[in-house]
Structures are given as structure tokens and as C-alpha cells.
C-alpha positions in Angstrom: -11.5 37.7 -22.2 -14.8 38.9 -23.7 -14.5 40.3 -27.3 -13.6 43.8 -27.3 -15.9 46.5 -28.1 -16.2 47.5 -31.8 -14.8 44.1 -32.6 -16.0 41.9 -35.2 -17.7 38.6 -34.0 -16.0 35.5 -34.4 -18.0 32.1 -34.6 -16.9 28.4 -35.4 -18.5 27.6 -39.1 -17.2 24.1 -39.5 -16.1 20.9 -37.1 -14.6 17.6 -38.5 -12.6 14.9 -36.7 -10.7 11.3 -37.0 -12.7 8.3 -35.7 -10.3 7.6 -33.1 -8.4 4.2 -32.6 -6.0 2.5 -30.8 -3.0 2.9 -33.1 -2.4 4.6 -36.6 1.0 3.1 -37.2 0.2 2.8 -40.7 -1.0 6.6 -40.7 1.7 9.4 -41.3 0.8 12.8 -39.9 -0.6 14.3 -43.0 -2.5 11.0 -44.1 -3.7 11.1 -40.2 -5.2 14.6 -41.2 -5.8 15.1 -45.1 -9.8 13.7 -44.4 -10.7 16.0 -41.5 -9.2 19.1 -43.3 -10.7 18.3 -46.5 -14.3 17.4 -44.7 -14.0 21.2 -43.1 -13.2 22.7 -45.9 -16.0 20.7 -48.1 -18.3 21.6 -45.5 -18.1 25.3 -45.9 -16.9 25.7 -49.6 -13.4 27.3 -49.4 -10.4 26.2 -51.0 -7.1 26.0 -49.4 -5.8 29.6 -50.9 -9.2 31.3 -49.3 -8.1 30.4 -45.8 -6.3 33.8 -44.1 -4.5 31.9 -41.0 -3.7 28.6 -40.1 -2.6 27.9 -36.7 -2.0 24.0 -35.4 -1.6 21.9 -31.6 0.8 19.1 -31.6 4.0 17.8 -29.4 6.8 17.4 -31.2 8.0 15.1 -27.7 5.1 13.1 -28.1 5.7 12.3 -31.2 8.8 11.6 -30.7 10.7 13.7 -33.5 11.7 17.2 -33.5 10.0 19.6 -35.6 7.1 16.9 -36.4 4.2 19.9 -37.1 5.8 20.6 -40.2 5.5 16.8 -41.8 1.9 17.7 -41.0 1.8 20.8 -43.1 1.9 18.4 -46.6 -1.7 17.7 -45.4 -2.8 21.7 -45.4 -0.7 22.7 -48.6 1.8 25.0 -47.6 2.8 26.6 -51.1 2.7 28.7 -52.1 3.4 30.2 -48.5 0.6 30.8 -45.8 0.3 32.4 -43.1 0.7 29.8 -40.4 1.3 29.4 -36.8 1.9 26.1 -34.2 2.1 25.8 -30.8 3.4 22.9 -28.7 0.3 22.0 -26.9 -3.7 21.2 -27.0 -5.3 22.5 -30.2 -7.7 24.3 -28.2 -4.7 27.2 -27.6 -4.6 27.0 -31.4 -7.8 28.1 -31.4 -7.2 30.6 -29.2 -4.4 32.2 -31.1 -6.9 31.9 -34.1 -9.3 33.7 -32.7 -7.2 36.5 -31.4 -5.9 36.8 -35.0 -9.7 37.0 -36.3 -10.4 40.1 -33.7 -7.5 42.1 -34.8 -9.0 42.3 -38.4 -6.5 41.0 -40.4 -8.3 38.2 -41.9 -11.8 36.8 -41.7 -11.1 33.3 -42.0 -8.4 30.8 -39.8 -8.1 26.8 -40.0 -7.1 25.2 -36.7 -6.3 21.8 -36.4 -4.2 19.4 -34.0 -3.1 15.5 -34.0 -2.0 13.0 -31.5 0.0 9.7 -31.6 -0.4 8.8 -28.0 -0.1 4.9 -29.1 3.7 6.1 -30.0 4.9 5.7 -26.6 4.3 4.8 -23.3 2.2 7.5 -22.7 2.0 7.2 -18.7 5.7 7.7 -18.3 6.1 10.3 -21.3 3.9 12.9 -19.9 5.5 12.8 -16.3 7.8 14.6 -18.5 5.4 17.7 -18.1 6.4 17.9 -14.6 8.8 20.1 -12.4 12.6 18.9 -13.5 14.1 19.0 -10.7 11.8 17.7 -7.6 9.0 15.7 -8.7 9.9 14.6 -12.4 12.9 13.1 -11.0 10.6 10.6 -9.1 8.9 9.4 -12.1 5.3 9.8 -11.0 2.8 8.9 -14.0 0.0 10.3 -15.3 -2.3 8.1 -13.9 -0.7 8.2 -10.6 -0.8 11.9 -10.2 -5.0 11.3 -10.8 -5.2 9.1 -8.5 -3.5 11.3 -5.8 -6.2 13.8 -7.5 -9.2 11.5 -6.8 -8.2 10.4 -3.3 -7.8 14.1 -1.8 -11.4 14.3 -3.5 -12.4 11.5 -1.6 -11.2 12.6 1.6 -12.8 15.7 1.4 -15.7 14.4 0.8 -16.6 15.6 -2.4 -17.6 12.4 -4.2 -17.3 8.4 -3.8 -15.6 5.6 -5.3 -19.5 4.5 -6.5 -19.9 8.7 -7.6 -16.7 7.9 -9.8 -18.2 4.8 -11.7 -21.6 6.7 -12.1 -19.2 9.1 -14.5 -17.8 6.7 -16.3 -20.6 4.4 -17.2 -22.8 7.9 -18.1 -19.8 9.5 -20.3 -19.5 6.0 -22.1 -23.2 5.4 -22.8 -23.9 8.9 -24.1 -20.9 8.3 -26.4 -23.1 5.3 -28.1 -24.2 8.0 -30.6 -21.1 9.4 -31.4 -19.2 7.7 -34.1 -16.1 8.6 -33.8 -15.6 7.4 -30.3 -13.0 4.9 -29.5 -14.8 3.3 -26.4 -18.7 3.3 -26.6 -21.6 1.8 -24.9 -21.5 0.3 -21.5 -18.2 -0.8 -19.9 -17.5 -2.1 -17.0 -15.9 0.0 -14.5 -12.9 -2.5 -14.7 -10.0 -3.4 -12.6 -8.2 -1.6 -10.1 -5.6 0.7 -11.5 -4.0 3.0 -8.7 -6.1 3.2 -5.8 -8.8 4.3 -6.1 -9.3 4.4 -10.0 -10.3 1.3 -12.0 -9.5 1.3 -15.6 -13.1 2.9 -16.5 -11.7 6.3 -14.4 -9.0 6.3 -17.0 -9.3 7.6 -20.5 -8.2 5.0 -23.6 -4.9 5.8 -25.1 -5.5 6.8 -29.0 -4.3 8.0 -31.9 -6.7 11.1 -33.8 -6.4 14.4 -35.2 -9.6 17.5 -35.4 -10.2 20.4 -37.4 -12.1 23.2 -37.5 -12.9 26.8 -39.2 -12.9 30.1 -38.0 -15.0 33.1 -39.4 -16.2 36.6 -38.8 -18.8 38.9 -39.1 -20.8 38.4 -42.2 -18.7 35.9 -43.6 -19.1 33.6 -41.1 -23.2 33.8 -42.1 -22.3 33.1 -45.6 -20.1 29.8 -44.7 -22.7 28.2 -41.6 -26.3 28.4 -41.3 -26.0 28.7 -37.8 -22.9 29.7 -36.6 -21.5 28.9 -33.0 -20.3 32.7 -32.2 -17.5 33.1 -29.6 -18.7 35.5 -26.7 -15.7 35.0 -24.7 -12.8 32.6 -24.1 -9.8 32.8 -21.4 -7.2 30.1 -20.1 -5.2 30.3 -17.2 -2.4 28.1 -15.3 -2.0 26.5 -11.9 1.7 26.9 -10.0 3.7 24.0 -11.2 4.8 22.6 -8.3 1.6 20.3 -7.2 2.8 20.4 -3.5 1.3 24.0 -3.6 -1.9 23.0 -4.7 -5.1 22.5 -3.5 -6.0 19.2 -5.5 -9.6 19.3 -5.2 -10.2 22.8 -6.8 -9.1 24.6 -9.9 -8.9 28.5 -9.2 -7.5 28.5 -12.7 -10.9 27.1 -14.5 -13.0 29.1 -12.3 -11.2 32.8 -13.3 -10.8 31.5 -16.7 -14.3 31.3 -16.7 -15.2 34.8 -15.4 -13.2 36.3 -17.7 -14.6 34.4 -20.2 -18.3 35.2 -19.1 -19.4 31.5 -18.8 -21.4 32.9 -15.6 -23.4 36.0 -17.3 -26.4 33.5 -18.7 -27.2 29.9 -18.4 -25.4 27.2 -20.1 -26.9 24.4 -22.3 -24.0 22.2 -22.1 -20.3 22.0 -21.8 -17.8 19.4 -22.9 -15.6 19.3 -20.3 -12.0 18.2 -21.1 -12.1 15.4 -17.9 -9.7 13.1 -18.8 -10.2 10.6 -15.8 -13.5 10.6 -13.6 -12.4 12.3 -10.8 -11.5 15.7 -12.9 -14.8 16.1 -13.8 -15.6 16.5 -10.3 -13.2 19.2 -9.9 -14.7 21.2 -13.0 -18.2 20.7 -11.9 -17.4 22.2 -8.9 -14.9 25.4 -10.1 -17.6 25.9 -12.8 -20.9 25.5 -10.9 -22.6 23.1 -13.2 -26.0 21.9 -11.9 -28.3 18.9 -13.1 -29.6 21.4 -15.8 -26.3 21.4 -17.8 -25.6 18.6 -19.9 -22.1 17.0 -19.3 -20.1 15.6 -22.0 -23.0 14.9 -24.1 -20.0 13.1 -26.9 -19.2 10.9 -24.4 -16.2 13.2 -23.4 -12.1 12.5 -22.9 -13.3 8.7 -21.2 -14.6 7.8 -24.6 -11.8 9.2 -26.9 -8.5 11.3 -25.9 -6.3 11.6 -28.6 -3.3 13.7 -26.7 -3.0 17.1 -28.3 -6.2 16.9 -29.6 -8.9 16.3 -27.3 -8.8 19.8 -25.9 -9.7 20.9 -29.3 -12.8 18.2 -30.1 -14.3 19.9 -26.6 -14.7 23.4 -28.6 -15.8 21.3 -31.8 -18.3 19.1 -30.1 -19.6 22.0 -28.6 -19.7 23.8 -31.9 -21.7 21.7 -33.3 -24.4 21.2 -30.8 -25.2 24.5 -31.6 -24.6 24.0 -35.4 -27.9 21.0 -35.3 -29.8 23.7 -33.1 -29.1 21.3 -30.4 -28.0 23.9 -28.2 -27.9 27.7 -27.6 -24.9 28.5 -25.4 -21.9 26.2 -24.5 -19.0 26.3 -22.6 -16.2 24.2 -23.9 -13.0 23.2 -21.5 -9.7 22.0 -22.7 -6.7 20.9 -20.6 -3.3 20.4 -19.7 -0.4 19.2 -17.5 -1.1 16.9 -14.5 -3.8 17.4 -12.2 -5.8 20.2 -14.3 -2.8 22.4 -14.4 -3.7 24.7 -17.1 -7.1 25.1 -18.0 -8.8 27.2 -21.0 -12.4 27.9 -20.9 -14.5 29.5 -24.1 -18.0 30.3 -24.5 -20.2 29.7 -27.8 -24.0 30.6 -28.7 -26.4 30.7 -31.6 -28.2 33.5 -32.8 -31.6 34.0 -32.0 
């Protein structure tokens, strides 16, 4: 949706997240995140006390222990008590319940942050988990399975190549040379076969990483940010569960989450697309109509660093801060989840003028 009228504007003021790595065993949740939330919170001058709303992405089943969010609270300082929120998915619906909070008026500042062990388990097999319990789950398809059923109806339609595929990853990992906090950067080699017809450089590294960022409106969002990254309009939307219903190679879902969130009013600057393995990328270009002019994944994107539960959320904070350096006047951000682009969450952010 597109703010409504008579609302005040919402923008993103501050971004901060984890250089991501292959494990954090040593890390507890709270250690995992005490850095980015005190970075965010250095960054715009506000104590914990002035923050109105917190509101946090996690998976309890990913991390393997009920009720896990709340370990993570020690980190924001929960006393005396807050007004706080969590949902079991992507930060980037955080964010979104954040910033519906923000237009209703009852507070002018929110903190969102999420964290992801995805060295914890065997990550393949955990998130097949996701999938319908009583027909497909049952046969135990993984993650990267389910892609590479993705890619090859791509393939077969004809919208890209094995070659096409490789041309992603090598671009996502070279522009994410200049991002620090990437877990794979530079040039790798598109790598050994995986499932057919993904290599290991279609695939996204498993890591562990956490993201935060801060939410403010009106006129205090000019006094925290020079240039604030305002949200004109965010919307997410789902696929039907069972994939057998599905048209692979297209996401209706992104494509209406975008209209409603007005991503096709004006042109784009860039979007960080939440593209998790080569071939999805392809599928958002398409639902979202990105041309050469648009700069892709400009971080380096999920291929360089996907810390599970929290990659959704880096998206709208790389984005963010594009416009933040003046790098960029209007983005679209993307976050995902569930197999095969099943849900799908689409926001818009620009810089005054």
C-alpha cells in the first residue's frame, strides 16, 4: 500500500549490520546483535528509552529453541518494559509492522532488527520444513532442489541460460568487492555442479548475521538523518502453497506487491533484490520490469551474504542507504520467503529533492 492521505511520512534514518560469516558458534543472540543496535542507535543519537516500538524477525525453528527472540531482547534492554513486537519470519515484515505502527501516530520512532544462525543446522533439509505437510514436505525436497526445479522451468521456457546464470553470479560477487560486510566477495568461480542445472556459484553461502535499522516520521526523521530514505509505499503478498499450482517462472505475487506499492509510478535507481540463487533473480527482473538502467544488487545481493531471517531485511537497509550517501534517489527493495519465491514483499524509498 501507498501511505494514506493525511499521514505522516515515514523514512529509514539509520542502517547497521553484522559482517557476515560462516559460523558464530561462539556468538549468543544478543552478543550476535549488541554492535549493530548500538551502531544504529550511535548513528542517530537516541538512547534506548527514546525508541517508541521495537519490532524483530527471527525463527525460533531455525534456531533451534523455542521462544529464542526473547534471549535476543538482553541485547535491546527490555526494562523497564517496551513496547515490542516479533514475528517468526524475515525482518523485512518487521519492518513492515514498524512502519504501519509509525502511520497510525502512536509513536515517531521504531527499531527493527532480525538475526540468523543458518550455520546451526543443516539448513537445506531444515527449510523443506516450510513446505506443505502433508504432500510435498513428506518427500523431503531441499531448498536447493526446489531452485533448481525453479531454474530448469526457466530454462525451458526460454527465459535465460545456464551461461545467463553464471553472468549473475560472477556480477553480484564482484560488485560485492566494496561491501565489507560480505561473506563471499570478489570473483568466484561458478563452481561445481550442485542440482542440475545450478553450480555452487547459483547458490547463496550459508551464514550466520544479524541487521538493524531505525524508523522515523515527519520532522523527526529530519532531525535524526540528513537525508532520509522516505517510504512512499510498501506491500507483500503470498503465492498458493502447494508449488504444483504454480507457474515457476513468474511471481504474480511480486508483481501486485509492487503495484500496490507504486514501484511502477516513476523510475527506479536501483533495487536490492532479495535473489537468493541465480535463477530468482531472473524471475524478479521479469515480474518487476527492471531494464539495463536499474542497478541490480549493487551490495552484491543474497549470493554474497544470506543470513536466513535477515537478508530480507539488509535488502531495505542497503537500499536505505544508497540514498542516505546521495547514491541514489528512488529504490525498490525485495525481501523473500518460502521456496521458490513464495512470499514476496516489495517497498519503495526516495530522497528528498
Amino acid at each position: 500500500m501507498t501511505p494514506p492521505a493525511g499521514t505522516v511520512p515515514v523514512a529509514v534514518v539509520a542502517f547497521a549490520q553484522t559482517v557476515h560469516r560462516r559460523r558464530t558458534d561462539e556468538l549468543s543472540e544478543a552478543e550476535m546483535l549488541m554492535p549493530v543496535l548500538h551502531e544504529v542507535l550511535a548513528a542517530t543519537g537516541l538512547r534506548t528509552g527514546d525508541i517508541g516500538f521495537t519490532c524483530s524477525g527471527s525463527s525460533d525453528y531455525l534456531a533451534g529453541r523455542a521462544f529464542s527472540f526473547t534471549l535476543a531482547l538482553d541485547g535491546v534492554g527490555a526494562w523497564p518494559p517496551i513496547s515490542e513486537s516479533h514475528v517468526e519470519t524475515d525482518g523485512a515484515w518487521a519492518f513492515y509492522e514498524a512502519w504501519v505502527k509509525l502511520l497510525t501516530g502512536e509513536t515517531d520512532t521504531a527499531l527493527v532488527y532480525a538475526y540468523g544462525t543458518s550455520s546451526a543446522g543443516e539448513l537445506r533439509d531444515v527449510l523443506s520444513r516450510q513446505l506443505d505437510p502433508y504432500y510435498t514436505a513428506p518427500l523431503w525436497p531441499d531448498s536447493v532442489a526446489l531452485a533448481a526445479l525453479q531454474a530448469r522451468a526457466l530454462i525451458d521456457a526460454g527465459h535465460t541460460t545456464g551461461p545467463a546464470l553464471a553472468a549473475i553470479a560472477a556480477r553480484s560477487r564482484a560488485d560485492a568487492a566494496a561491501n565489507p560486510y560480505a561473506q563471499l566477495r570478489g570473483a568466484v568461480a561458478h563452481g561445481d555442479p550442485v542440482v542440475h542445472p545450478l553450480h555452487t556459484g547459483d547458490c547463496p553461502p550459508v551464514g550466520d548475521g544479524a541487521a538493524a535499522l531505525i524508523l522515523a516520521a515527519g520532522d523527526r526523521a529530519r532531525e535524526l538523518c540528513a537525508r532520509p530514505a522516505w517510504i512512499t509505499g510498501a506491500d507483500h503478498r503470498t503465492e498458493a502453497h502447494a508449488l504444483g499450482v504454480r507457474d515457476l517462472t513468474d511471481s504474480p505475487s511480486t508483481r501486485l506487491a509492487a503495484e500496490r506499492a507504486g514501484v511502477f509510478e516513476r523510475p527506479l535507481d536501483l533495487a536490492e533484490l532479495h535473489a537468493p540463487f541465480t535463477s530468482q533473480e531472473v524471475v524478479l527482473r521479469r515480474a518487476l520490469d527492471l531494464d539495463t538502467r536499474v542497478r541490480v544488487n549493487p551490495s552484491g545481493g543474497a549470493l554474497a551474504a544470506n543470513p536466513v531471517m535477515a537478508a530480507g531485511l539488509v535488502r531495505i537497509g542497503e537500499a536505505a542507504a544508497a540514498i542516505h550517501r546521495g547514491e541514489a534517489g528512488r529504490a525498490l527493495a525485495h525481501a523473500t520467503s518460502g521456496p521458490c519465491l513464495q512470499q514476496n514483499l516489495v517497498t519503495v524509498l526516495e530522497g528528498e529533492t
